[in-house]
N, C-alpha and C positions, 0 to 999 in steps of 0.2 A: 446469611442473607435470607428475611424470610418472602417465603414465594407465595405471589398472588394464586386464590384460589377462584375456580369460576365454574356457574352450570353450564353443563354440557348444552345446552340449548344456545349458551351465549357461544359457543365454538364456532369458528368459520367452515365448522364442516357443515354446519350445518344454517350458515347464513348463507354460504353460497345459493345451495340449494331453492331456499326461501326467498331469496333474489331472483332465481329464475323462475319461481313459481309467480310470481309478484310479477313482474315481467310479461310471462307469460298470460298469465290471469287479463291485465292491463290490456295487454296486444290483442286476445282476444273478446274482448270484451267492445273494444273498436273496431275491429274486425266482422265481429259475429252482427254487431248494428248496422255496421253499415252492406253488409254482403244479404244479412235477411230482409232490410229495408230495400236493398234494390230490386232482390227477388222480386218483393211483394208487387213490385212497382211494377217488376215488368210481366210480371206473371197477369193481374189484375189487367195492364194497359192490352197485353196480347188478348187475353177473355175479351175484352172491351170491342178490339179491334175486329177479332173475329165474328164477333155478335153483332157491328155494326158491317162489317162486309155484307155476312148472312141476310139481315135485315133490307139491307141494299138491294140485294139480290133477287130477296122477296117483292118488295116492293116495285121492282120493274116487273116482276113475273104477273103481279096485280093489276097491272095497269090493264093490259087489252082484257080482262076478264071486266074488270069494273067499268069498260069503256062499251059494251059488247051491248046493244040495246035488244039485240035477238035472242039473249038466255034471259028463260023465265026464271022463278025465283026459286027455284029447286035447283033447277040446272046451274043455276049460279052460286048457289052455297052447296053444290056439291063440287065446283070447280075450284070454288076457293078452298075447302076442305083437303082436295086433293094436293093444289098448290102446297097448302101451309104444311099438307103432311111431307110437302117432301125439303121442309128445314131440316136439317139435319144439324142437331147439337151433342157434345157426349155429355153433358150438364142437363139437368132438369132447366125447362121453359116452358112458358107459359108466352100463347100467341093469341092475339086480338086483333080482328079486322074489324074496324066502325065506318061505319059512311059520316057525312060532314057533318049530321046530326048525332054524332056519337050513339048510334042505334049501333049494337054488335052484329054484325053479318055471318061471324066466323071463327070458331077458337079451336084448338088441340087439345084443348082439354074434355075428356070423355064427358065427365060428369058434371063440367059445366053448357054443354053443348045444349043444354035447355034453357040458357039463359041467351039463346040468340035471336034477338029480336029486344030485348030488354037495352034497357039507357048505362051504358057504362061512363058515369060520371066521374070525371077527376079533372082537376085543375089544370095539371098538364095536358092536358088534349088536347082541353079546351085549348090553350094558349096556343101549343103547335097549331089546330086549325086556324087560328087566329093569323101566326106570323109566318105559319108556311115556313117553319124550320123545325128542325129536329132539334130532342131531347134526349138527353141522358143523365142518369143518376142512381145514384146507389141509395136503397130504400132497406128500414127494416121491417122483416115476414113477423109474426106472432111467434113464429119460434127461434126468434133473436137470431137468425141469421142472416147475411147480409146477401143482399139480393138485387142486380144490375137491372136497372129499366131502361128500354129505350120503347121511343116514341117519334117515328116518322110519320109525316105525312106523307099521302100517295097525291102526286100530282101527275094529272095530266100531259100529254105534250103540248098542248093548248094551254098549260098552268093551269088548269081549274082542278081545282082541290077535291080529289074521290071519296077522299077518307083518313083514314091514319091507321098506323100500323103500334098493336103496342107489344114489346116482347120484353117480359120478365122470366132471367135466367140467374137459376142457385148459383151463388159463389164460395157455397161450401167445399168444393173441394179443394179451390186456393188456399181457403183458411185451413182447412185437412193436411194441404199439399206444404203450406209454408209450415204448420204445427209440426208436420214429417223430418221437414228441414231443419228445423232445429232441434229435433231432440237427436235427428243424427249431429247435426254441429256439436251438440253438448258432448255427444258420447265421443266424437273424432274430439274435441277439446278435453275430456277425459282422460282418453286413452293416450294423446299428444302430451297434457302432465305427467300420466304416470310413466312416459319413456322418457320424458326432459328431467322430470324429475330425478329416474334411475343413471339417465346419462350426466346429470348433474352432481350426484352422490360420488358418481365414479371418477370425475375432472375434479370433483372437491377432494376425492378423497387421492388423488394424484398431485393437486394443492397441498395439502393439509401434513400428509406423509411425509414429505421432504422437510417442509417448515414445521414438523412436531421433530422431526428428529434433529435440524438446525437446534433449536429451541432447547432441546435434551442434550445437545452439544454446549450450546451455551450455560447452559447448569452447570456439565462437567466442567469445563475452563472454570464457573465462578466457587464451585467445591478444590478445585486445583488437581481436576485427574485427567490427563494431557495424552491418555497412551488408546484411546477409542477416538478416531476422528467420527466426522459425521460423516454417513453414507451420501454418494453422488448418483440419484438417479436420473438423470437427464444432461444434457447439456443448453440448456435452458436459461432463465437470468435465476432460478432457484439453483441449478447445479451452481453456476458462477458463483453463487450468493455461499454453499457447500464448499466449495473448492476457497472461498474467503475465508471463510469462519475455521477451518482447517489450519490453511496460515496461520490467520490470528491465533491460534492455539500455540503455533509452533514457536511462532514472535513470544506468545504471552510468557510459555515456558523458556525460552532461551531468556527471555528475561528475570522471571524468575527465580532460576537457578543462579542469573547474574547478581542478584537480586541479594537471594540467599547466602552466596558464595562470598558476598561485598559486606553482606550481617556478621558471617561466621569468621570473616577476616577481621572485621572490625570487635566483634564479641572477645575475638584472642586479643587484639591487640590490648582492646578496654582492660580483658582477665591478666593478660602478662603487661601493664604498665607499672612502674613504679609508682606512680604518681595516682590519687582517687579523683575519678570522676565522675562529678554527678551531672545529670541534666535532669531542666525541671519544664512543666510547661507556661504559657503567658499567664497563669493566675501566681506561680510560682510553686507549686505542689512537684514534689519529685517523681522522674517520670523512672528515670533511668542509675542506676547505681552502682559500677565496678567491685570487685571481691576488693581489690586495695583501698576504697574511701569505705568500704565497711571494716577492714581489718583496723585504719587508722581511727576510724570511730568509735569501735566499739562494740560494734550491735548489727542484728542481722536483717536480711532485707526486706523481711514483713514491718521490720520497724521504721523504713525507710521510704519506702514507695507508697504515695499519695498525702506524705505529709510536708508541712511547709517549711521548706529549705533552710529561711530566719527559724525554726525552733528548733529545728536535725543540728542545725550551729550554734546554737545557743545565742544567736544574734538578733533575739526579736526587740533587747531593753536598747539598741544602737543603731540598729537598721530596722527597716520595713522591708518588703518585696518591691513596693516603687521605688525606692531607695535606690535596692541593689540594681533596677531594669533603667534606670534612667541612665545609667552610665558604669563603667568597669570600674570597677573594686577591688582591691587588695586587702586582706584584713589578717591576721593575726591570732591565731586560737590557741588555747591551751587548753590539754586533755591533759589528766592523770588515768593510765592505763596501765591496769595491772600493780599499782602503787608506783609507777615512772610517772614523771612527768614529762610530757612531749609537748612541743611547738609546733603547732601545723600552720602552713602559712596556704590561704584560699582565694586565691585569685576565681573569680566573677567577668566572665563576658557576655555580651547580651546580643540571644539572636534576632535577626531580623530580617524580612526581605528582602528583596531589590524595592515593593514599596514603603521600604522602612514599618511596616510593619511588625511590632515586636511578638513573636512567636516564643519565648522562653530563656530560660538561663545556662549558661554551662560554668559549672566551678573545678578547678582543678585541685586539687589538695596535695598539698606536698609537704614530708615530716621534714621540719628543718631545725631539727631536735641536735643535729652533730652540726649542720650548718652552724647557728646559734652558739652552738658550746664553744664549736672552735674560732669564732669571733668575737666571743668573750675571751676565751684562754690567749687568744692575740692581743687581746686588750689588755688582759691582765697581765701577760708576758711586756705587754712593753713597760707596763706600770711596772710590773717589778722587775725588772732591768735598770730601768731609769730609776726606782728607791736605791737599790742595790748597790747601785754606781754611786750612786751621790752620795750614803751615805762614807764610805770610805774617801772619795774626792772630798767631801767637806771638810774629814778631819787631815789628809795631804793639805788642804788648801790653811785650814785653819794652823798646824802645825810649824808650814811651810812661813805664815806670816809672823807667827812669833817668832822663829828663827831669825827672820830678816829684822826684825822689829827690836833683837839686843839678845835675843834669848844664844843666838848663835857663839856669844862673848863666854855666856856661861855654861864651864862644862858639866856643870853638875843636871843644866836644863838639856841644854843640847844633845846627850848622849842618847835621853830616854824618847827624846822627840825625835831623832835620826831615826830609832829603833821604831816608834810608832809608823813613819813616814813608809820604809820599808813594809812592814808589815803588814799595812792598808795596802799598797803598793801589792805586792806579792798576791794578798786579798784579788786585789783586780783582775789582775793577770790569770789566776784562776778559774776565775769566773767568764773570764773571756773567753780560754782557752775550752772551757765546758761548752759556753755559748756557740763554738767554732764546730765542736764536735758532735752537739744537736743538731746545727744544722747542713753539718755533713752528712749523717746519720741519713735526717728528714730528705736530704740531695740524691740520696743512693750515693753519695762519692766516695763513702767509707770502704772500701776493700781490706777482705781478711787474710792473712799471713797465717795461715794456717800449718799448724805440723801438729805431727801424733806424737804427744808428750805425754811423760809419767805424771797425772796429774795429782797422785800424791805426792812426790819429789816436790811440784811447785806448789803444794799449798803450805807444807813443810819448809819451803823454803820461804814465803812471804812471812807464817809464823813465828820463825826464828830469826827471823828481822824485826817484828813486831818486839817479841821476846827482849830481843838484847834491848830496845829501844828502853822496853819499861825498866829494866834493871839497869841499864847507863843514868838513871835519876832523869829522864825528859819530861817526865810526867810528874804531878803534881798528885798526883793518887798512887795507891797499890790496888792492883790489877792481880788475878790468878788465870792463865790461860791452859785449859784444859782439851785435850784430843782426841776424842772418840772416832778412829778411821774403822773400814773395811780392812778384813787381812789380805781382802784379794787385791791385786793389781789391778789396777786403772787407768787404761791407757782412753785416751781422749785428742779428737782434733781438734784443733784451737788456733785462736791469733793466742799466744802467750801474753803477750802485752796489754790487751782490749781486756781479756780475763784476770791480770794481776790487778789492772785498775778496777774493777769489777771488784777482787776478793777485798783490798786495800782498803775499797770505800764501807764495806760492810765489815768488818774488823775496826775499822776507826770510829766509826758510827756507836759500835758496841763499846768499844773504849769509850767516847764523849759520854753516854749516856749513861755508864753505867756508875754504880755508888763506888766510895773508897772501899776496899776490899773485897771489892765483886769478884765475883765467877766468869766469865768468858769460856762460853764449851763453844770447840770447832769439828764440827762434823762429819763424814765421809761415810755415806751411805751405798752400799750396791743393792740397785735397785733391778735387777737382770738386765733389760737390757739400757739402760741409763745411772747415770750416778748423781745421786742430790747431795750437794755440798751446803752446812746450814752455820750460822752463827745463833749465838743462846746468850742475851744478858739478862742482869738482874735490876734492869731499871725500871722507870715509872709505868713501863708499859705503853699501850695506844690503845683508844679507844676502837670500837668496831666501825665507827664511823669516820673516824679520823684514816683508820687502816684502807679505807675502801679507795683514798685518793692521794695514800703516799707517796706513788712512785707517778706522781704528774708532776709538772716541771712547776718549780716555785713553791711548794705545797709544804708546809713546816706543820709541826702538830704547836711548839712552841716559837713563835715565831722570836719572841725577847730571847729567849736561853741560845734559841741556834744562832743569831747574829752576833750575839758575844763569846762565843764560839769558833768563827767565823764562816757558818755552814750559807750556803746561796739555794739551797733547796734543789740543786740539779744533781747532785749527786746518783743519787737513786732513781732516777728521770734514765740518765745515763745508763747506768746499771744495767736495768730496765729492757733498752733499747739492742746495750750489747750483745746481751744474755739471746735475746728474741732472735739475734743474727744469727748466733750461734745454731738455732734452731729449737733452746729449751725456752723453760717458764721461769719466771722469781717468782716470790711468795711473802709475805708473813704473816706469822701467826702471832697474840699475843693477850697477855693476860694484864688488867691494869693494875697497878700497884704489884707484879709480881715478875714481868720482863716481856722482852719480847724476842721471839726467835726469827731471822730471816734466812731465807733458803733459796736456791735455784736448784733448775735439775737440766744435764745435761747427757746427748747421747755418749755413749764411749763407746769402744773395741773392745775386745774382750783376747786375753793372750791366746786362748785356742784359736781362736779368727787369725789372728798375728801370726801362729805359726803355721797354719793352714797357708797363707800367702807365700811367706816365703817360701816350701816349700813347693808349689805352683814356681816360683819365679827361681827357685836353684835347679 
């Protein structure tokens, strides 16, 4: 998984923080206008107020001086001097008494106190004389500071107008006093960020802690390393959120294990099936491929995985991949492996969702290489049963009709067609009788009669049946049978009877095939702990290809010579079967044009074994 990277600035440790300076900043920024603004307001309207009290104040203390007709004009502008001296402001002011002629009578100022008696001109005075009301206004000095006027008239208690009063007072120190005010605001908003700030770093970083290690939690789960839960500092909705992701760890791995457990059940199952199985995905390219659909193919799984399922089967000149996804297949393959040739039969199913969506292929393979053979060889068995039959029935049937037809009149016809009738007849019956014994055989219903016989005694004793046979004139050849035994005794367990038929038919065999005057050698080999019993003629031999499928049922190298003969090809089928019960092998081996020898090998006892029992058991 790869993981997003990011600057540290984009961190929420550090957006918090930035939030509440933002915040902060914001709130006081509204705060600090509207709290300096009111100062100002009320700081200014108090100045105001208090200069107009003062003013007030003056201005009645004016009255009976300016009313007093018995002070001369010394006396009078030192009364009023004294008056005015005793305004008391703690702000610089400037005071003006004028009579109704705006002539100055009287000021507090040192060094203009020569200017009284002179016209102190200005519009506003003029007007208050005029409307018999007061004036006030904020005016600016040459040295750009702002400076409160007022301008009362002095009236009377009779209302007649004395004079007016003018007093200009500095309001630099407001301006001093509010400048004051905010640069401590500034510095309390300063010093208010750099602890919001610090307390903010400290809640981010009590944020930030839990959710980095959540975070480093969820890594681990998506690397798949389940044994470090994430730390719980709090019980919080971030613990909560800890105490989850914990869980989900515990869930993810029980699952995963489940997960795993259900892979490596099915990974055996896939490795130990008989059967190959591929799966592919919805393009059809192979995803998946069992050791068995590689053993049956051929080839190993880099050859397999990601290529397209029609070319892995050789199925691209008859099928396509829509083909095979639009619906189940069965198809039929042929491999030669290792110089065999094998039938594999590949059944195709198509996966798909509950939305029917097709998501991929699964093919199963299965060698059906003995399947196939052995429904051929059933085929062929009945075909050659049903030749077999018929043709002896035909010549019964054909025989039987001339008899009836007039030949039965004639004995010189009749005797040899009796004799043919018979001898197809007897034909039959042995071949039935084989037919009975395969498939008692193929039943398991055969059971052996077993005893521990001299099994030189009885091969000795089938030869010397054989023997007399040839020399009573039965045979239509001269035969020489010859004896190569072991000097040792050979004692063997056996059905007696299942093994005479057994030597009988490999002795006869030698006789049928072999030339007039042949050799016939009978074997008797000690092999330590087994004895191979073998027959040797000097006939036309078998091919090595022929030899490979003698001893299957039906199977003739000649098929013309052996049915004139009267051989059904079960013989050695038989043989074969009984030898195998016994618990040995047959064989042969053989040379073309110069014979062939056939052999079995069989366990025996041995006499020291023999006598070692009995005496155990005397």
């Amino acid at each position: 998984m790869k993981r997003r990277t990011f600057h540290i600035f984009q961190s929420i440790y550090f957006k918090i923080p930035l939030l509440f300076l933002f915040i902060l900043m914001v709130s006081f920024q509204f705060i600090g206008v509207f709290f300096i603004d009111k100062l100002e307001n009320q700081s200014v309207n108090s100045f105001k107020s208090q200069i107009n009290t003062q003013g007030d104040f003056l201005a009645s203390n004016l009255i009976p001086i300016l009313t007093d007709e018995n002070l001369s004009e010394d006396d009078l502008t030192l009364r009023l001097d004294q008056t005015i001296d005793t305004f008391s402001s703690s702000n610089p002011t400037k005071i003006w008494v004028l009579n109704p002629n705006q002539t100055i009578l009287a000021t507090d100022q040192d060094i203009e106190r020569t200017q009284v008696g002179a016209q102190y001109n200005n519009a506003a005075v003029q007007e208050v004389l005029l409307s018999r009301s007061s004036f006030a206004g904020e005016i600016d000095s040459n040295t750009r500071q702002p400076i409160y006027q007022l301008v009362k008239p002095i009236i009377s208690n009779d209302s007649q107008v004395l004079g007016a009063i003018v007093i200009e007072a500095s309001m630099e120190h407001i301006v001093t006093q509010t400048r004051d005010i905010i640069q401590l605001f500034l510095q309390s908003v300063l010093l208010a960020i750099v602890i919001a700030m610090t307390i903010a770093f400290f809640l981010s970083q009590g944020l930030t802690r839990p959710i980095e290690n959540i975070r480093q939690q969820a890594i681990r789960i998506a690397e798949g390393v389940y044994d470090y839960p994430a730390h719980v500092f709090g019980k919080d909705e971030l613990g909560e959120l800890a105490l989850t992701i914990n869980e989900l760890a515990d869930k993810v791995k029980d699952a995963q294990e489940s997960t795993e457990s259900e892979k490596q059940r099915l990974d055996g199952v896939l490795r130990h099936m008989r059967d190959g199985v591929i799966s592919t995905d919805r393009r059809g390219r192979v995803a998946l491929v069992n050791d068995r659909a590689l053993y049956l193919l051929n080839i190993y799984q880099e050859q397999a995985i990601g290529k397209s399922i029609v070319e892995l089967l050789d199925l691209a000149d008859d099928y396509s991949v829509h083909d095979l996804m639009f619906e189940d297949h069965e198809v039929k393959i042929e491999k030669t492996i290792k110089d065999i040739q094998t039938i594999i039969k590949a059944e195709f199913s198509v996966i798909r969702r509950d939305t029917g969506f097709v998501t991929g292929l699964v093919c199963v393979l299965t060698d059906v290489t003995e399947q196939e053979k052995t429904n051929q060889e059933r085929r062929d068995f009945v075909s050659n049963v049903s030749h077999e039959l018929r043709t002896p029935l035909t010549s019964v049937k054909s025989y039987s009709e001339a008899l009836l037809d007039g030949a039965l009149q004639d004995t010189s016809l009749a005797q040899p067609f009796l004799e043919v009738i018979q001898l197809e007849s007897n034909r039959m019956i042995r071949m039935v009788s084989n037919l009975l014994d395969l498939s008692k055989i193929d039943g398991g219903q055969i059971i052996l009669q077993k005893d521990l016989v001299d099994f030189k005694r009885v091969v000795d004793h089938i030869v010397d049946r054989m023997e007399f046979t040839l020399e009573s004139g039965q045979r239509d050849k001269n035969y020489k049978i010859v004896r190569h035994y072991t000097p040792r005794d050979i004692y063997v367990d056996i059905d007696q009877d299942r093994m005479t038929q057994v030597i009988d038919n490999l002795i006869n065999n030698a006789i049928k095939y072999s030339p007039d005057g042949g050799k016939i050698t009978i074997g008797l080999e000690d092999n330590r702990d087994s004895v191979i019993f073998s027959v040797s003629d000097q006939g036309l031999g078998i091919s090595q290809v022929d030899a490979e499928h003698l001893f299957e049922r039906f199977y003739r190298v000649d098929k013309a010579r052996s049915r004139e003969q009267g051989g059904s090809g079960l013989g050695l089928a038989i043989s074969k079967e009984v030898v195998e019960l016994h618990g040995g092998r047959i064989w042969v081996e053989s040379i073309e044009n110069e014979g062939s020898t056939f052999s079995f090998e069989l366990p025996f006892t041995s006499m020291d074994e023999l006598e070692g029992e009995w005496e155990e058991f005397e």
